[in-house]
N, CA, C and O atoms as a printed pandas DataFrame, in Angstrom:
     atom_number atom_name residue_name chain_id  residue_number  x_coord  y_coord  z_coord
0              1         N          UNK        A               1  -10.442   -2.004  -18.171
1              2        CA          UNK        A               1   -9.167   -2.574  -17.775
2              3         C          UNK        A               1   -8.441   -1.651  -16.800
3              4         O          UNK        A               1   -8.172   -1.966  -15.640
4              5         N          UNK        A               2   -8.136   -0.438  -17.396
5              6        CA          UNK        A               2   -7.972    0.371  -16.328
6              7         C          UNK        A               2   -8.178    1.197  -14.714
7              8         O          UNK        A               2   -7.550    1.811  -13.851
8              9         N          UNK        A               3   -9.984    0.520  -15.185
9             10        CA          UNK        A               3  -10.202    0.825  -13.500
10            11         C          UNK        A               3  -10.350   -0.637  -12.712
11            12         O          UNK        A               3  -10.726   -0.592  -11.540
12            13         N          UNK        A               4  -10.012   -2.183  -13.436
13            14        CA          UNK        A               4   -9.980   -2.706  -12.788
14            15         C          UNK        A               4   -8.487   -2.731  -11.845
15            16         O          UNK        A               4   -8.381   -3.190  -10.708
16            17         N          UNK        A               5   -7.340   -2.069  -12.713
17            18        CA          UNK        A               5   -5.898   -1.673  -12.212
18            19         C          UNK        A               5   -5.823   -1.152  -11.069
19            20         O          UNK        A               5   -5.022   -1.395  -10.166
20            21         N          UNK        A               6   -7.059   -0.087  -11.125
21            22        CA          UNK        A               6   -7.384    0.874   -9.853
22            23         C          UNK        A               6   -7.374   -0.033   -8.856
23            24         O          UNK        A               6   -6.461   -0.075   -8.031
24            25         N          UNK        A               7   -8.434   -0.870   -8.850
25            26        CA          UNK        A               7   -9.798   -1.019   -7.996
26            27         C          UNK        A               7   -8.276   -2.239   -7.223
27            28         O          UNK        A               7   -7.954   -2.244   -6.035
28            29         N          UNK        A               8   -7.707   -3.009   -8.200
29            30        CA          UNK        A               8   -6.484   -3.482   -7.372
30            31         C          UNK        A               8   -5.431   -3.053   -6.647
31            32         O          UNK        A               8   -4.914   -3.470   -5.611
32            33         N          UNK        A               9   -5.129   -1.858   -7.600
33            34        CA          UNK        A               9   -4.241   -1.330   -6.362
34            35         C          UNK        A               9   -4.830   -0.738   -5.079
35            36         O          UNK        A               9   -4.185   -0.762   -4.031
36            37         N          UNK        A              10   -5.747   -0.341   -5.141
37            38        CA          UNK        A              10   -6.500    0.331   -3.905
38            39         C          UNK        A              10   -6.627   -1.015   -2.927
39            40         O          UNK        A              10   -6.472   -0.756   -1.734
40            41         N          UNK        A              11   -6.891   -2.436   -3.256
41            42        CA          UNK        A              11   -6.734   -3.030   -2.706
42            43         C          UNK        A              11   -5.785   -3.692   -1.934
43            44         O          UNK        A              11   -5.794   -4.236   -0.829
44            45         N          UNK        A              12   -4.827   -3.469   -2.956
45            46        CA          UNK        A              12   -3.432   -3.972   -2.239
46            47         C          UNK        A              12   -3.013   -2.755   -1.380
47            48         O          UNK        A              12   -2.418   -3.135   -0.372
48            49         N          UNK        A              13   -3.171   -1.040   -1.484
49            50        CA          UNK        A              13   -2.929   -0.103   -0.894
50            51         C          UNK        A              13   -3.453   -0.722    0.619
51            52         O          UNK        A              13   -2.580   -0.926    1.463
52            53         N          UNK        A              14   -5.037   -1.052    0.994
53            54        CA          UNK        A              14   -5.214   -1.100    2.095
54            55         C          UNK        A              14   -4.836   -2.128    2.687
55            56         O          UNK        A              14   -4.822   -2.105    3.918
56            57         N          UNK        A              15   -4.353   -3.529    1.851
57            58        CA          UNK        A              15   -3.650   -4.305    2.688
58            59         C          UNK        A              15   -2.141   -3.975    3.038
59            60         O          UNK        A              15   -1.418   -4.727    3.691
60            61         N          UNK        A              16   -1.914   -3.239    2.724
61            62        CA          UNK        A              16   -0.475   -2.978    3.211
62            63         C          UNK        A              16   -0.313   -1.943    4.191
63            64         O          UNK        A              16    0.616   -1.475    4.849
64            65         N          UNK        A              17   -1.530   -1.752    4.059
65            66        CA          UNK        A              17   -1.491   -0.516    5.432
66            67         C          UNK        A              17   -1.986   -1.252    6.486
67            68         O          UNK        A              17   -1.446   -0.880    7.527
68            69         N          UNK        A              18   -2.975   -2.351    6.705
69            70        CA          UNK        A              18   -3.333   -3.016    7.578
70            71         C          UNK        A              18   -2.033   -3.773    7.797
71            72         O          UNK        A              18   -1.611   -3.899    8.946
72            73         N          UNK        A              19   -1.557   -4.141    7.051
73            74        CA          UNK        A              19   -0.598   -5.366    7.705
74            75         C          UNK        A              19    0.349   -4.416    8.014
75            76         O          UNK        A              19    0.823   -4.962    9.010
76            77         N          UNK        A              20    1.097   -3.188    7.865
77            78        CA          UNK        A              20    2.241   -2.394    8.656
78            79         C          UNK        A              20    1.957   -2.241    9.997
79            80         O          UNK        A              20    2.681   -2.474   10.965
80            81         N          UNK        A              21    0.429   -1.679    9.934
81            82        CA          UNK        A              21   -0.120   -2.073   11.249
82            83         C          UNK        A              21    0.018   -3.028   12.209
83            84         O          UNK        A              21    0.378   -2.747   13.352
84            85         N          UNK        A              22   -0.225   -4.079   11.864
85            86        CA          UNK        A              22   -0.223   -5.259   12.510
86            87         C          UNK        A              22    1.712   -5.699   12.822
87            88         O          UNK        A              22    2.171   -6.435   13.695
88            89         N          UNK        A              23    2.201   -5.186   12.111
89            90        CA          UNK        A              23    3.783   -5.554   11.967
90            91         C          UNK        A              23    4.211   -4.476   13.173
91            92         O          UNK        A              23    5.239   -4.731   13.800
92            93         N          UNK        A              24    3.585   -3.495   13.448
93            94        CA          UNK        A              24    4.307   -2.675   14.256
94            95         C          UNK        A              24    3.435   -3.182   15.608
95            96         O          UNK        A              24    3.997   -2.748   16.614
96            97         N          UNK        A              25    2.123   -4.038   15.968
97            98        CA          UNK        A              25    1.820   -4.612   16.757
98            99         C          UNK        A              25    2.539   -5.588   17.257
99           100         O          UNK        A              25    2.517   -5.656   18.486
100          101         N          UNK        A              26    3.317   -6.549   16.566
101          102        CA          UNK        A              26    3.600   -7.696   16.585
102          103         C          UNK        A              26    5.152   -7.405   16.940
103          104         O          UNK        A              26    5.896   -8.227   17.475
104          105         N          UNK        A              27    5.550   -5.958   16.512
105          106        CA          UNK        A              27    7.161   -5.401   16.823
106          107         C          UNK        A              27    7.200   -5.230   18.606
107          108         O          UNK        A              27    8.139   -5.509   19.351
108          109         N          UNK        A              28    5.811   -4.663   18.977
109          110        CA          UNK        A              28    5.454   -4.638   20.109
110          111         C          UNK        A              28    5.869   -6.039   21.088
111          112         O          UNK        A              28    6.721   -6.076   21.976
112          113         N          UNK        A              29    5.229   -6.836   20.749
113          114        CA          UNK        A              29    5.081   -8.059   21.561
114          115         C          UNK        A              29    6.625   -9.016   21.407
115          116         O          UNK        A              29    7.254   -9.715   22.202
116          117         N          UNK        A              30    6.751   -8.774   20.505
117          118        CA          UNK        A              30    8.077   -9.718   20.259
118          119         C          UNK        A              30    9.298   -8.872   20.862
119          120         O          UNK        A              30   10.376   -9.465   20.878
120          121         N          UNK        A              31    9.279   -7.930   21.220
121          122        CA          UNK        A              31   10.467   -6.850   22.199
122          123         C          UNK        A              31   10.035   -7.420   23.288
123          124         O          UNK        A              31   10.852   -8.217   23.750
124          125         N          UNK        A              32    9.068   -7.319   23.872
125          126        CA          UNK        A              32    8.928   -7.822   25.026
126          127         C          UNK        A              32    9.070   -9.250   25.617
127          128         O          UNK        A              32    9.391   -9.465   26.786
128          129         N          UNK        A              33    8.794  -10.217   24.681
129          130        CA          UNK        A              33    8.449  -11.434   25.041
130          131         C          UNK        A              33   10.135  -11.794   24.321
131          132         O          UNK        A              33   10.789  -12.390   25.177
132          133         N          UNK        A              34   10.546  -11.688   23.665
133          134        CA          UNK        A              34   11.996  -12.392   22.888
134          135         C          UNK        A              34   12.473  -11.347   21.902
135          136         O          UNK        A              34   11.888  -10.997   20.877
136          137         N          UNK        A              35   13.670  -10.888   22.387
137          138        CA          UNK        A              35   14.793   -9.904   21.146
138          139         C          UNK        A              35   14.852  -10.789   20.290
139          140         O          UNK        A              35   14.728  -10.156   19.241
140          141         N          UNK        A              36   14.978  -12.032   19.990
141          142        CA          UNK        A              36   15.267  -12.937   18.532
142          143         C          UNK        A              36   14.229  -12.610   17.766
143          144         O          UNK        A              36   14.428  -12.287   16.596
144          145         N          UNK        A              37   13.229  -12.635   18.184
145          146        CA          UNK        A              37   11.909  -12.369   17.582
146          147         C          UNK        A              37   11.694  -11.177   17.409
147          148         O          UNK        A              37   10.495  -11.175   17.132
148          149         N          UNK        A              38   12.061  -10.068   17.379
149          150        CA          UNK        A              38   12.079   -8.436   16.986
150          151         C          UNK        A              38   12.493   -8.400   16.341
151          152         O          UNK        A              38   12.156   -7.361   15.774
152          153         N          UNK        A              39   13.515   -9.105   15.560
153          154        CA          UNK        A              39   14.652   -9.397   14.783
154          155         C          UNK        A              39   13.577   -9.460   13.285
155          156         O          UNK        A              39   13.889   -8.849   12.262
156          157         N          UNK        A              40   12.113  -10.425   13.413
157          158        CA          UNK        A              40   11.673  -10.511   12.008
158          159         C          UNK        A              40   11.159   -9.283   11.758
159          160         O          UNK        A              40   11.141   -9.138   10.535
160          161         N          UNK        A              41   10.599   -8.025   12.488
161          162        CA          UNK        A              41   10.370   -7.182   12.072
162          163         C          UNK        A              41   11.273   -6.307   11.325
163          164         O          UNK        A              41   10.499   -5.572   10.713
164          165         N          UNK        A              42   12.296   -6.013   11.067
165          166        CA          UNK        A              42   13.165   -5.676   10.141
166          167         C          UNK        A              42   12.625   -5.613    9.411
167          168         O          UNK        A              42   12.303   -4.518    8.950
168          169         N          UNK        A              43   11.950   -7.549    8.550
169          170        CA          UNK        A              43   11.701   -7.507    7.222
170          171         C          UNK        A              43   10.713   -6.811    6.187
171          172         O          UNK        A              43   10.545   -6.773    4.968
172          173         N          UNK        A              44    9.911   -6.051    7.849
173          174        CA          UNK        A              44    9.029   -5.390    7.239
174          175         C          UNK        A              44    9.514   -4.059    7.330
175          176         O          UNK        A              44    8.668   -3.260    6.930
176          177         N          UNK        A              45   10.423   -3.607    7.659
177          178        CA          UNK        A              45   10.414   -1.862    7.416
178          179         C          UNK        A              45   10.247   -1.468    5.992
179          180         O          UNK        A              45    9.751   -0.367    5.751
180          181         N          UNK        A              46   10.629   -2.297    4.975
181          182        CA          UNK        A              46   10.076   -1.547    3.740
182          183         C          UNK        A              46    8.643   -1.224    3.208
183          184         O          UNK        A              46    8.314   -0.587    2.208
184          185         N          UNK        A              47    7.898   -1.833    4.142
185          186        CA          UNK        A              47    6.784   -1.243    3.867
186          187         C          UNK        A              47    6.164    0.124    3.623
187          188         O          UNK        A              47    5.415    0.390    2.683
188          189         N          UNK        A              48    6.564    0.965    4.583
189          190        CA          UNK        A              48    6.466    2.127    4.043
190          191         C          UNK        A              48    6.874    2.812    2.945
191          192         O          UNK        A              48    6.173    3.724    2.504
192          193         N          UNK        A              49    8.222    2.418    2.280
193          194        CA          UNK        A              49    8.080    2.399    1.009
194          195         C          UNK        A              49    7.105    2.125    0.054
195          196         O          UNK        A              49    6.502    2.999   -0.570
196          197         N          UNK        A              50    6.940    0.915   -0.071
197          198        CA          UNK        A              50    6.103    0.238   -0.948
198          199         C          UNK        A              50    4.713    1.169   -0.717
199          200         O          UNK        A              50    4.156    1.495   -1.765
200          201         N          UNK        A              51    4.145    1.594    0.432
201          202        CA          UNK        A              51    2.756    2.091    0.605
202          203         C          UNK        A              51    2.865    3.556   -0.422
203          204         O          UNK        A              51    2.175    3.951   -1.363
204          205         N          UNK        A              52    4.407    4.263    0.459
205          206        CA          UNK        A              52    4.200    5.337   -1.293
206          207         C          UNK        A              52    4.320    5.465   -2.379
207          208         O          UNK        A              52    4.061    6.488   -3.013
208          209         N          UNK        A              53    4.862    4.140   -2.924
209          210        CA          UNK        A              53    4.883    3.698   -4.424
210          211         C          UNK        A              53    3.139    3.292   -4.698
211          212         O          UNK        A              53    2.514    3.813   -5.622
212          213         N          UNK        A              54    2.601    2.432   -3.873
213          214        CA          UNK        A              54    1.427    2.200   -4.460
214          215         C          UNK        A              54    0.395    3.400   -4.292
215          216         O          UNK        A              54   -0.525    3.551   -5.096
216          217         N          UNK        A              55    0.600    4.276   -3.164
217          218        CA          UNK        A              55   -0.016    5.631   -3.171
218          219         C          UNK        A              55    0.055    6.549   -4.465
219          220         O          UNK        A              55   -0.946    7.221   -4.713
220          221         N          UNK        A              56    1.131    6.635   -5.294
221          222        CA          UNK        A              56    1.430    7.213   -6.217
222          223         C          UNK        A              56    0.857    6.435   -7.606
223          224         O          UNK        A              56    0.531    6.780   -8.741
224          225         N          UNK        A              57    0.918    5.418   -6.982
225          226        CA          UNK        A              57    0.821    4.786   -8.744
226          227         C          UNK        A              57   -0.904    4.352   -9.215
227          228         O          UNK        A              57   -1.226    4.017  -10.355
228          229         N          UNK        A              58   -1.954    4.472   -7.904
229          230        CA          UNK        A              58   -3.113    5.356   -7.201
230          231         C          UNK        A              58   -3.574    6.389   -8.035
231          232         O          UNK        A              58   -4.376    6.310   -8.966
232          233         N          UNK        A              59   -2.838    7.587   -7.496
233          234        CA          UNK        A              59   -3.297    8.708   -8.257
234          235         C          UNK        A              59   -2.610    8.764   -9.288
235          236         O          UNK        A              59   -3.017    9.753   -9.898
236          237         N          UNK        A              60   -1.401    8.047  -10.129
237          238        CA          UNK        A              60   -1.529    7.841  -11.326
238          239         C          UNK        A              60   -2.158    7.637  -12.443
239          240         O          UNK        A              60   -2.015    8.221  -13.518
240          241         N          UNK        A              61   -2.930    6.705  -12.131
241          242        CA          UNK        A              61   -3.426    5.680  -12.950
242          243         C          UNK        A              61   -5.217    6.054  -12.522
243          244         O          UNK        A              61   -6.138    5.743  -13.277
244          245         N          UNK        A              62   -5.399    6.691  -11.316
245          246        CA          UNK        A              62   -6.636    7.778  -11.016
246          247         C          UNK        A              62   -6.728    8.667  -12.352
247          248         O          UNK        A              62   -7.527    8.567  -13.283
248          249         N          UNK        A              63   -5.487    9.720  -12.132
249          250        CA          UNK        A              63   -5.608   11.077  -12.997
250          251         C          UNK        A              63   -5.400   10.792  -14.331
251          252         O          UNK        A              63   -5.381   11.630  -15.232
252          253         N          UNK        A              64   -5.169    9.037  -14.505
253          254        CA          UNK        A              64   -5.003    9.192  -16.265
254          255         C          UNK        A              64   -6.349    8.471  -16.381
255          256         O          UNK        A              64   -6.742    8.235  -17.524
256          257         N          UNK        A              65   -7.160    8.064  -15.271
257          258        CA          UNK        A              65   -8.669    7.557  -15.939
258          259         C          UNK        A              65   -9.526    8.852  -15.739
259          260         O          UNK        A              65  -10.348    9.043  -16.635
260          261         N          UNK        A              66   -9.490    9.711  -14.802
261          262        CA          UNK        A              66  -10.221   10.884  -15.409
262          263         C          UNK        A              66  -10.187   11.956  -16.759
263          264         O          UNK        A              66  -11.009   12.666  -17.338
264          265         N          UNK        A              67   -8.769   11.642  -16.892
265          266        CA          UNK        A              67   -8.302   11.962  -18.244
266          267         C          UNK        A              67   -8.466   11.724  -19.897
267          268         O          UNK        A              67   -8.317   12.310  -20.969
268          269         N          UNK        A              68   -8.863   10.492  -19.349
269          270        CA          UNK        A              68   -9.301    9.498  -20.191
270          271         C          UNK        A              68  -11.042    9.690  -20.618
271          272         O          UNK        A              68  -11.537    9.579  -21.740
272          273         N          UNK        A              69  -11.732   10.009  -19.325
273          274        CA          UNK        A              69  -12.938   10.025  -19.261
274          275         C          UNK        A              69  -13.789   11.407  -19.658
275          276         O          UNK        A              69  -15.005   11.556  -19.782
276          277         N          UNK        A              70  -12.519   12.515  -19.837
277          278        CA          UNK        A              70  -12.672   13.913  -20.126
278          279         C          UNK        A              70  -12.646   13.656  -21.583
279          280         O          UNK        A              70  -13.696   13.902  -22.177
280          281         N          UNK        A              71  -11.558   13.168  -22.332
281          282        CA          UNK        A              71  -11.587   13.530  -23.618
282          283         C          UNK        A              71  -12.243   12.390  -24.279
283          284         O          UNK        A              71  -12.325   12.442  -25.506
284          285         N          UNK        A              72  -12.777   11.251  -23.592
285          286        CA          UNK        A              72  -13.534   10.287  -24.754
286          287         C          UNK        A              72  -14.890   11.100  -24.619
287          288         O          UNK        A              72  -15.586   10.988  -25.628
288          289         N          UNK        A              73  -15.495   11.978  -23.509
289          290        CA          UNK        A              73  -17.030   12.691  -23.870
290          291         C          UNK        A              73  -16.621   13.987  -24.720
291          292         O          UNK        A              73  -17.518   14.611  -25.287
292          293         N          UNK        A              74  -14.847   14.545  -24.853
293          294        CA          UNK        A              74  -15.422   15.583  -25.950
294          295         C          UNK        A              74  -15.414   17.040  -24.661
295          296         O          UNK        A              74  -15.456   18.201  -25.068
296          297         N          UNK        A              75  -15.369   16.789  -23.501
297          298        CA          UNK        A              75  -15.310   18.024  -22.424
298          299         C          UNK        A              75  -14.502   18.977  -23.038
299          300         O          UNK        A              75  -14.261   20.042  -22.469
């Protein structure tokens, strides 16, 4: 259960890094082509937030499954 937690957040980690990406592409084109339209990028500045919450909660939930995996063999 726990490393399927992982294996999701790591997933959602790299979609949110692809799509900031793409949001700061798209911040690009919409300055140029229409200021109204620069306007939706705003909604994404919290992304970078969110990327270090899920970065953290990553090696959270990492260091409590190695933890986990130390004391169920008895190490």
């Amino acid at each position: 259960m726990l490393l399927k937690s992982v294996i999701v957040l790591l997933i959602y980690y790299f979609w949110l890094h692809f799509h900031a990406g793409k949001c700061q592409l798209l911040q690009c084109i919409f300055q140029t082509e229409n200021a109204d339209k620069a306007l939706k990028y705003r909604l994404y500045r919290h992304l970078p937030a969110y990327e270090k919450i899920i970065r953290n909660l990553v090696s959270f939930y990492y260091e409590k499954y190695i933890l986990l995996l130390v004391f169920s063999q008895g190490i």
